[in-house]
Every structure is written in C-alpha cells, then in structure tokens.
C-alpha positions in Angstrom: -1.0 -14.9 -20.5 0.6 -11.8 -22.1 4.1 -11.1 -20.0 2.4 -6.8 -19.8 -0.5 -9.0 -17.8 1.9 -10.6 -15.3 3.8 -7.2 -14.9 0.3 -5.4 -14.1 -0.6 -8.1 -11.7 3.1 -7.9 -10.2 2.9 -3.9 -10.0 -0.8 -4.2 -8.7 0.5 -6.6 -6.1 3.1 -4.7 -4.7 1.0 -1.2 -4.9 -1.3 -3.3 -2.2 1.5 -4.3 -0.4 2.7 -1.0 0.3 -0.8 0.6 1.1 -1.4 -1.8 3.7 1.7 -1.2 4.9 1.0 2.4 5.1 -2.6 1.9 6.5 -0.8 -0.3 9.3 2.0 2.8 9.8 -0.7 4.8 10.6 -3.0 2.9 12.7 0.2 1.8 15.1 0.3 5.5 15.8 -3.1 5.9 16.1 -3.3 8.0 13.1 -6.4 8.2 10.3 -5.8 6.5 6.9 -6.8 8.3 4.2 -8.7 6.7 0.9 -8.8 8.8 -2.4 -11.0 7.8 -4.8 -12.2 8.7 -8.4 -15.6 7.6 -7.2 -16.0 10.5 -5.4 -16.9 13.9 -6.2 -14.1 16.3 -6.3 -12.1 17.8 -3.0 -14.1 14.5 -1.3 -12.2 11.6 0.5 -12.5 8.8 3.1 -10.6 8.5 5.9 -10.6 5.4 8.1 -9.7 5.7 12.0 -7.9 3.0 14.0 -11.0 2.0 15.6 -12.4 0.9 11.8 -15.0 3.4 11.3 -14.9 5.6 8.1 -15.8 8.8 7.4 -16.7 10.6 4.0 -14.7 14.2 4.0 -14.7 17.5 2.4 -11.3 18.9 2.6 -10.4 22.4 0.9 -7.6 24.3 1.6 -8.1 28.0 3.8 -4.7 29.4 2.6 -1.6 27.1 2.5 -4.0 25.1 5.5 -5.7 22.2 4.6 -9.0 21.9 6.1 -11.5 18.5 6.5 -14.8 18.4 7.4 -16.8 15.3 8.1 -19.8 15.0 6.0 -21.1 11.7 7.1 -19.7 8.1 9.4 -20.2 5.6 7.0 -22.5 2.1 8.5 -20.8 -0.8 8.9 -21.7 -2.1 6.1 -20.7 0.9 3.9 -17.4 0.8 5.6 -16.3 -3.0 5.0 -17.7 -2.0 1.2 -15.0 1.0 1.0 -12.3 -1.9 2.1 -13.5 -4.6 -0.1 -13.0 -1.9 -3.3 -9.7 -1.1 -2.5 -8.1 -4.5 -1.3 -8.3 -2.9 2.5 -10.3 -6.2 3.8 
C-alpha cells in the first residue's frame, strides 16, 4: 500500500475521531449536532438532537442572523442511514 494511502486513512481516522467528539460535546449539553453535506441541495443541512432524531433544515441568514427552518424529521430508518454515511453509527 502507497504510504499517501496510509496518511489518508490516518487523517480520515482522526477527522472521525474529532467529529464524534464534537457530536458527544454537544449532546452532554443537550445541544443539536449539525451534519453538512454535499448531498444536499444548497443552504440545506441535518441536524441531529440528543434524543437521536434528525431533522432536514433550511437555514438562510436574515441579516448577520442565521435562521433554520425544519423542512422534514427524518424516519428512523432515514436517520440511522444519515449516521451510517458519515461514520456517526
């Protein structure tokens, strides 16, 4: 294996490491985590809640105030999905 291969994986690996963390920050504070994604139409994220649901958001900004607006609770399913992608499970 190429040594820019193991670097990737390394970098990947510690990229996860330090999203979870942050996800975990969050949740111990009973705060949302949000999930950018290229999949996903511009000004449109996910944010997960500490009680595991996810919701698909709209945020624009009204001034220098940023503004979300729920445009659907993802199922169950579609949630655990979201978390499989980005190494969240």
């Amino acid at each position: 294996m190429p040594t820019a291969d193991i670097e990737i994986t390394t970098r990947d690996q510690q990229y996860l490491i330090t999203v979870k963390s942050l996800r975990s920050r969050n949740f111990s504070k009973n705060l949302p985590f949000l999930i950018l994604s290229e999949n996903l139409p511009d000004g449109q994220v996910y944010r997960e809640f500490p009680d595991g649901h996810i919701e698909l958001q709209e945020v624009s900004t009204t001034g220098s105030e940023y503004v979300a607006k729920a445009i659907r609770v993802q199922k169950s399913q579609e949630a655990d999905q979201v978390r499989a992608a980005y190494g969240l499970l």
